[in-house]
C-alpha positions in Angstrom: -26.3 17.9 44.6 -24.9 20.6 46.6 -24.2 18.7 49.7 -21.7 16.3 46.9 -20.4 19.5 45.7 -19.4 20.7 49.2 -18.1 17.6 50.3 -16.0 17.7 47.1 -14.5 20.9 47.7 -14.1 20.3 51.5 -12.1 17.0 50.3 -9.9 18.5 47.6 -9.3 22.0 50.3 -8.9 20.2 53.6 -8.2 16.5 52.9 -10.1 13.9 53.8 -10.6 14.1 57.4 -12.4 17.4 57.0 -14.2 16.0 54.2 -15.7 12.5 55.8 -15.8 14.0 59.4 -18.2 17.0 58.3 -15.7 19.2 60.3 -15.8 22.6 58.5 -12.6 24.7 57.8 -11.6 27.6 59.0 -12.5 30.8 57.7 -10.8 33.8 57.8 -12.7 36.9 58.4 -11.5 40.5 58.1 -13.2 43.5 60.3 -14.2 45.4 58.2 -14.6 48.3 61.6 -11.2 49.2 63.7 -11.0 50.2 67.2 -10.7 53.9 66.7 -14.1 53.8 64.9 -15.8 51.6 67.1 -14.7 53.5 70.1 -16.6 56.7 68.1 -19.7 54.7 67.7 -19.8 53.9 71.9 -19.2 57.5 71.8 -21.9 58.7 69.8 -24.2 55.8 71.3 -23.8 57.4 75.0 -24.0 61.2 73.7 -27.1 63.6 74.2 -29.9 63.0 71.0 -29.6 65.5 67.9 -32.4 68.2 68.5 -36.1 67.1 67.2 -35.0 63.5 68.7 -36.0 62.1 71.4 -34.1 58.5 72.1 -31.2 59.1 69.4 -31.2 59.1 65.1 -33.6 56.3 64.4 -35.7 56.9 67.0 -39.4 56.2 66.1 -41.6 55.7 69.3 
């Protein structure tokens, strides 16, 4: 029943070429991180361990 229901939707959304030709639509997808904070996490990733820690934060070998 939910394969119908998908179908369904894809055919009322996208028509019926999406629909019959299993093609799916696009999705739009927002980042939910920006440059300037993923540059800080490479940052942070390549920076000496917090004292007590051996390999980083989670480190637990």
């Amino acid at each position: 029943m939910r394969k119908i229901d998908r179908v369904k939707k894809r055919l009322v959304e996208g028509g019926y070429d999406t629909a019959l030709n299993d093609e799916k639509g696009s999705s739009l997808y927002v980042s939910k991180i920006d440059g300037d904070f993923e540059a800080h996490l490479v940052a942070l990733s390549g920076s000496e361990p917090a004292e007590g820690y051996a390999r980083g934060l989670y480190s637990f070998c």
